[in-house]
N, C-alpha and C positions, 0 to 999 in steps of 0.2 A: 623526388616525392613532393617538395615544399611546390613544385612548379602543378606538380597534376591536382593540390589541393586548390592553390590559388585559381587553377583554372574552371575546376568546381564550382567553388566561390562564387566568382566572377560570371558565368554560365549561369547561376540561379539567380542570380542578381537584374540580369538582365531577360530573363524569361514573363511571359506575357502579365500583367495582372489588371483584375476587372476594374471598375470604377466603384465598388464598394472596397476595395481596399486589400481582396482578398486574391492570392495568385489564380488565374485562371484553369482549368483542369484540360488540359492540353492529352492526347494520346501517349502514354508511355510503352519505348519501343527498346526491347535489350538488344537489339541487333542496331539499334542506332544513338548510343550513349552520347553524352556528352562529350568525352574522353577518346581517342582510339582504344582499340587493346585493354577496354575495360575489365577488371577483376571484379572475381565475387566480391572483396574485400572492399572494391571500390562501389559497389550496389549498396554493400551494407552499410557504408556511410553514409550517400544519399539516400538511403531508407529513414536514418537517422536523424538525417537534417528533416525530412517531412514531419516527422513525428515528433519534432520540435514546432515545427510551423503546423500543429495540429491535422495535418494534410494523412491523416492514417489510409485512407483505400489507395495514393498513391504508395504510399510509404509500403504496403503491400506488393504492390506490384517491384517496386523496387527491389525489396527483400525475395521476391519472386523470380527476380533476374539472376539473382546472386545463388541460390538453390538452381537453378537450372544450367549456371556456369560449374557449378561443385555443389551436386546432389548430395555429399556427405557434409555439407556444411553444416555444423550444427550451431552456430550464431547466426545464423541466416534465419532459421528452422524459430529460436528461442527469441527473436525479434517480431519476425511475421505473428508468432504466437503470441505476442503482448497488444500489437497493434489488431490483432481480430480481438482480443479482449476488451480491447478498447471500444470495439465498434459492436461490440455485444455478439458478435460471433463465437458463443461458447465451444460449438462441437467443435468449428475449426481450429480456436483456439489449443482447444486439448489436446489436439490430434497434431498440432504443432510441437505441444510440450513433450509429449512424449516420445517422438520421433527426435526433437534433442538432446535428452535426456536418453536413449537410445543410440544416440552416435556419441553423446560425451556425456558420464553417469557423474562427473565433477563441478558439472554448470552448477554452483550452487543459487546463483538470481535466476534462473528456472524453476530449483524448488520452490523458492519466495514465492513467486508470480503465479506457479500454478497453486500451490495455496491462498493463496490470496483469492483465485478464480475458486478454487473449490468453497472456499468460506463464504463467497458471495451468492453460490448453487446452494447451501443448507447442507453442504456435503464435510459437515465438520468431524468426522474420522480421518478422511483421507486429507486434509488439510493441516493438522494434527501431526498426521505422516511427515507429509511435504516439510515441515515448515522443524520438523524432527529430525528429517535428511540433512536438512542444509546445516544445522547446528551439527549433525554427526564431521560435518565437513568442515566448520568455520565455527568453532563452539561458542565464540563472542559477538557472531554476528549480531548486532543492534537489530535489524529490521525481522529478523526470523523470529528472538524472542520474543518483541514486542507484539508480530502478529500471532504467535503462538498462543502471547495472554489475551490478545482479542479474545482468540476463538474460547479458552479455558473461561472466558467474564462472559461470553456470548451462553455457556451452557451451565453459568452460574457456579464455576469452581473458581471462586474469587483466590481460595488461597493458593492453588496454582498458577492461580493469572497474575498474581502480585509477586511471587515469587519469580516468573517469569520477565514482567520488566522492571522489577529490580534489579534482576539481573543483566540488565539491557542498559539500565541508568550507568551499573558500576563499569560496563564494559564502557561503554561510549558517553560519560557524560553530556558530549556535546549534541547527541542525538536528540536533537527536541521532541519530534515524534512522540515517544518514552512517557516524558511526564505529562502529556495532554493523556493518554490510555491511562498510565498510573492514576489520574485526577479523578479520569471515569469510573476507572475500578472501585476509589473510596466514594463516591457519589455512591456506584451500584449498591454498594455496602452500609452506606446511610441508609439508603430506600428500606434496604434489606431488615438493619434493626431498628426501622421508624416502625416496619410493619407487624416489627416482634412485638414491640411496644402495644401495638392496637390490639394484636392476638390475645393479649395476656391482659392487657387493662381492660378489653373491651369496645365493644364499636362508641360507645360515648367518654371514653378517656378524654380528660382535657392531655392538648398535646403539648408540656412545660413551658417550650419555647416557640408555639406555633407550626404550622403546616412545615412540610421537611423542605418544600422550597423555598419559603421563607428563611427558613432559618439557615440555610447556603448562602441565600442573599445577604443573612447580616453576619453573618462569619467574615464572607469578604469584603463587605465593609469594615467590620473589625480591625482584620489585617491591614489594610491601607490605612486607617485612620485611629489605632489603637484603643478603640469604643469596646469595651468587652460588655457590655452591657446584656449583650445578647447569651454572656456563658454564664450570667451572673440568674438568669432567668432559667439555669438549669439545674441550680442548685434545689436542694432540698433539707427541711430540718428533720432530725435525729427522728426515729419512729418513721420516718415514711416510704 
């Protein structure tokens, strides 16, 4: 096995590249791999590697090789469907997801991916789903809850979007991802009661501390430089 990677390897390494720097797009041929006796399993790796080197239409074809060696491949099927998402190929995308999702109902980074695809169509019920599935399957997964509170902050149910990667932060601390959505959540949530504020005070309220983007900006100044100055200007006396 160490021998058919390394000669992999070695075969991409030496395949044609243009003079801007970028591998050349040569004909891809499943009947004449790099490898003798090539597997699906060996397609879907060199799909991989393309879709590392951004090369997605070959990385299709690749993955394309590897579905025609074993039609029931369903890594083959939930790969080719990431890399048409990539290339904005929605239908075929979907039509990918659900055909491996249809030979293995366990992929849970299929439900991810096609939630993911569905949240990016406006199709937030079915993303919702998806992204509901995968948690049914892996209930700590970090990347499902977080995108689940996307979509829950995208339709404005802040307190399910935070309850959501809350629960993302406690599962996987080290998931960064996590706290940049958590950050946007309270961001959305400022906007949200800056504008209760105007509702209720009025269109000519003075606003305490200034415009709400301002006042993010010296918050985080604060933080780095322990200047509260900025919450000192939110205060109010007795009566007001």
């Amino acid at each position: 096995m160490r021998r058919v990677i390394l000669c992999f390897l070695l075969c991409l390494a030496v395949l044609p590249w243009n003079s801007s720097g970028a591998q050349a797009q040569v004909s891809f041929d499943c009947e004449d791999p790099l490898i003798p006796n090539a597997t699906p399993a060996y397609f879907l790796g060199q799909g991989n590697v393309f879709v590392e080197q951004g090369q997605y239409a070959r990385a299709v074809e690749a993955y394309s090789c590897a579905i025609e060696g074993d039609p029931s491949y369903a890594p083959a099927y939930a790969q080719r469907a990431y890399a048409y998402a990539v290339m904005l190929d929605d239908q075929s995308a979907l039509a990918d997801y659900d055909q491996a999702i249809a030979l293995n109902e366990t992929l849970v980074d299929v439900y991810i991916n096609r939630g993911a695809l569905y949240t990016t169509l406006g199709n937030f019920g079915l993303a919702i789903g998806d992204f509901s599935l995968a948690l049914a399957l892996e209930p700590d997964n970090a990347a499902a809850l977080n995108n689940r509170a996307v979509v829950h902050a995208i339709e404005g149910n802040y307190d399910l979007a935070l309850a959501d990667v809350n629960a993302a932060i406690s599962a996987s601390p080290d998931y960064v991802a996590s706290y940049a959505t958590q950050a946007a959540i309270y961001t959305a949530l400022a906007n949200q009661s800056y504008q209760t504020f105007v509702d209720r005070g009025g269109a000519h309220a003075r606003l305490p501390a200034g415009q709400p983007v301002n006042v993010m900006s010296a918050i985080d100044t604060s933080q780095r430089t322990d200047d509260f100055g900025i919450w000192l200007r939110l205060q109010v006396p007795a009566g007001q």
